[in-house]
N, C-alpha and C positions, 0 to 999 in steps of 0.2 A: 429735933432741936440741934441748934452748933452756933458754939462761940466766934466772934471776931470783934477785935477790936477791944475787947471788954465787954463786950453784950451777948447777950444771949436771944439767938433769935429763932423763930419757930418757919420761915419762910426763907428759901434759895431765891426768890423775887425782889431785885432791888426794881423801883418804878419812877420815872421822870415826874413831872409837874409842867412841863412846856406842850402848849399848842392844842389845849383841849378844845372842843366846840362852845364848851360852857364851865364854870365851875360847878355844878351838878355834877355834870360829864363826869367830871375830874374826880370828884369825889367819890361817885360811885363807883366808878373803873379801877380807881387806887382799892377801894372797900373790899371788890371780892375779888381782885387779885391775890390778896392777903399777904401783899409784899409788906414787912415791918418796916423797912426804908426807903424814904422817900429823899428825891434829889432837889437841890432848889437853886436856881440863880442867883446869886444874890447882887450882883451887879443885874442884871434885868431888871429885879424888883427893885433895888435903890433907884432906879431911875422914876419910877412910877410911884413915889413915896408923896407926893404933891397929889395924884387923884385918888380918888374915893374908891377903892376895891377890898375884896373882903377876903383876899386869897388869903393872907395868912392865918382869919380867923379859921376856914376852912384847912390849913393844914395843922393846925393844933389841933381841930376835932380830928383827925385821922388816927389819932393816938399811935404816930411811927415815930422811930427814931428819923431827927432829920440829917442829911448828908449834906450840907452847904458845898457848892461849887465856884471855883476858878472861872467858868466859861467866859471867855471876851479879855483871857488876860495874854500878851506875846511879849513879857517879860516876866522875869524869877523875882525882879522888884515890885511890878505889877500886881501877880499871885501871893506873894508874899503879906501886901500888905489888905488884899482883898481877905484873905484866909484871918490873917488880924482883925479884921473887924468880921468875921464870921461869928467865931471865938464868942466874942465880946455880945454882941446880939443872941444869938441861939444858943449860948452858955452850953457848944461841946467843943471838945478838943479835935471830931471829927472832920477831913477839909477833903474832897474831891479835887485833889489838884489838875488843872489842866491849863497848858502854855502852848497855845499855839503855833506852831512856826510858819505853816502854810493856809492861805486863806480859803483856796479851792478846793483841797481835799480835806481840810482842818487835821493835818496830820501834827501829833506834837512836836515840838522845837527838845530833841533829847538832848541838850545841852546845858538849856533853861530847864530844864525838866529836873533834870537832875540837881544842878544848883538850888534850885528853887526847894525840893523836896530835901534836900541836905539841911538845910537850915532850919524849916517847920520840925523837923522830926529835934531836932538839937533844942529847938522852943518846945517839944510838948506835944506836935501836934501828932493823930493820930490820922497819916498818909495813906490817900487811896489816889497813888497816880493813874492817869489816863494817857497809856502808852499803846504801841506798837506791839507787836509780837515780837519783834529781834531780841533775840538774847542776848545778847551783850548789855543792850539798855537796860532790860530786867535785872540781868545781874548787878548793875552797877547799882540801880534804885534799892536794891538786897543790901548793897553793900554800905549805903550811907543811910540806912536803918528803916527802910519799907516794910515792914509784913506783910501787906497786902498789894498787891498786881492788879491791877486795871487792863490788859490788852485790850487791842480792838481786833474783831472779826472780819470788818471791814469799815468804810470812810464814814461817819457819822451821819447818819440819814438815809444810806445806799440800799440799803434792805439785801446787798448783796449777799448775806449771812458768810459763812467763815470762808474764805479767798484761800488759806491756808493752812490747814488741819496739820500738817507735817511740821509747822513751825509750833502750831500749839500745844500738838502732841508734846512737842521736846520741851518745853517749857515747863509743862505737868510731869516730866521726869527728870527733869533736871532742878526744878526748883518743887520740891514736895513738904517744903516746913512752909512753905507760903502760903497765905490764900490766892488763888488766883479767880477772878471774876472777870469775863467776858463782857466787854462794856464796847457797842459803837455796832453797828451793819447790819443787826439780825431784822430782818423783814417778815418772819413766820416762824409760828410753830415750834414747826419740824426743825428750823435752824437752833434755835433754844434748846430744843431736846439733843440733837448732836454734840454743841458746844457740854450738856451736861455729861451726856454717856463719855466724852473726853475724859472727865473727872476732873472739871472745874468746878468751883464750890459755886457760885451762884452767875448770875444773869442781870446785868442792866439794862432797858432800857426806854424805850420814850417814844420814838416818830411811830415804830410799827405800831403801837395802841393807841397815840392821841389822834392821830392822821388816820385810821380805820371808820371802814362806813359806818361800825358800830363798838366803838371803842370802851364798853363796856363788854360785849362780848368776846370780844379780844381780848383783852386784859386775863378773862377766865380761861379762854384758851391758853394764852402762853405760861398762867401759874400750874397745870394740870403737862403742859408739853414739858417742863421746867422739873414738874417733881414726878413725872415718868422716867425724864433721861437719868436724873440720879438716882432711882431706883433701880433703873435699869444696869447703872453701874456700878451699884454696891450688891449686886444680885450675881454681877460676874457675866458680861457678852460673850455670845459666843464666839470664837476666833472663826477668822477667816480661811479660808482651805483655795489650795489649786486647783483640789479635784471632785469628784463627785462623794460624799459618803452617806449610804439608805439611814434614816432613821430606824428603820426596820433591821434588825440582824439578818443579814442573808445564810446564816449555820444553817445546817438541816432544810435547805431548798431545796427539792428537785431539781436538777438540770436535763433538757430532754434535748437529745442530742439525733439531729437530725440527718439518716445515713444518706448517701447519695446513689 
């Protein structure tokens, strides 16, 4: 179990809600992931509030905390008043901020990012920006009251998994009172497992499960790759070497030395 947020949760699996085959899918894919949080658009679904669908009964049976998102907002006034009416609907203080700045890579706009996330945190709210790996933008989302980091691994949808490990390294050492959570690029597994052995506290994400041929087994997959890598990393990895060293003690070998 580990805290964030105010909550207390038994799963490193944070899980999307977009692009399942079906809401069955969705429901069972969320179920034995055993991710406690679930992400939701709420600008998506405010558009579809006029037809008849039962997604939200379906995510109140999931029994998760829900994480309401920014997606579709490329202003701090935008986000701002999306995340207001989150609040207000889902009765939590938690908001998945995210401000767009570029449309082709959806990379964030760190300027609105920041503005945007300055204000929610001064309202109340409980900040999970969806940033960048640059430090600098981390630091500054630190500095106008984030506890929790969102980096992305790679561009949202890319399944590229982590593009750059040297920057998230530094992040996990240089920012260690934060949570940081990997949010955006992972397309497998093994990428989730990586990003945990890191020593990032958990894992978001959405296309690589909903978009799989069998998105219910996937799901199982990446909760089991997810709580590998941080086992793996509270267990202690072994370091990397230059050179060769036996498992085996070579003491008390024989060496037969061959005269000429």
């Amino acid at each position: 179990m580990w805290e964030i947020g105010g909550k207390i949760l038994t799963s490193r699996f944070l899980i999307g809600t977009a692009q399942y085959p079906s809401l069955a899918i969705m429901q069972s894919a969320i179920a034995i992931s055993k991710a406690n949080v679930v992400t939701v658009s709420l600008k998506k679904e405010l558009s579809k509030r006029n037809e008849k669908n039962h997604f939200w009964e379906i995510v109140n049976k999931l029994n998760c905390h829900v994480l309401p998102n920014t997606a579709g907002c490329h202003t701090a006034e935008e986000a701002i008043t999306l995340a207001e009416m989150a609040r207000e609907i889902f009765k939590t203080h938690w908001i998945k901020l995210e401000v767009i700045g570029d449309d082709y890579t959806l990379q964030p706009d760190p300027f609105e990012l920041v503005k945007a996330a300055k204000i929610l945190v001064q309202q109340g709210f409980e900040v999970f920006p969806y940033c960048t790996e640059d430090l600098i933008l981390c630091q500054r989302l630190v500095e106008v009251g984030c506890q929790i980091l969102m980096p992305w691994a790679a561009p949202i949808g890319s399944g590229k998994g982590i593009l750059n490990p040297y920057a998230l390294e530094t992040l996990r050492a240089r920012l260690p009172d934060n949570h940081l959570i990997i949010d955006a690029g992972l397309g497998k597994p093994s990428h989730a497992a990586q990003a945990m052995e890191l020593g990032f506290d958990g894992v978001l994400l959405n296309t690589a499960v909903s978009q799989a041929i069998d998105p219910i087994n996937m799901a199982q997959a990446f909760s089991h790759a997810i709580g590998a890598g941080r086992l793996a990393f509270e267990a202690g990895l072994m370091k990397e070497r230059s050179y060769a060293c036996p498992s085996t003690s070579l003491i008390d070998t024989p060496f037969w030395h061959q005269h000429l």
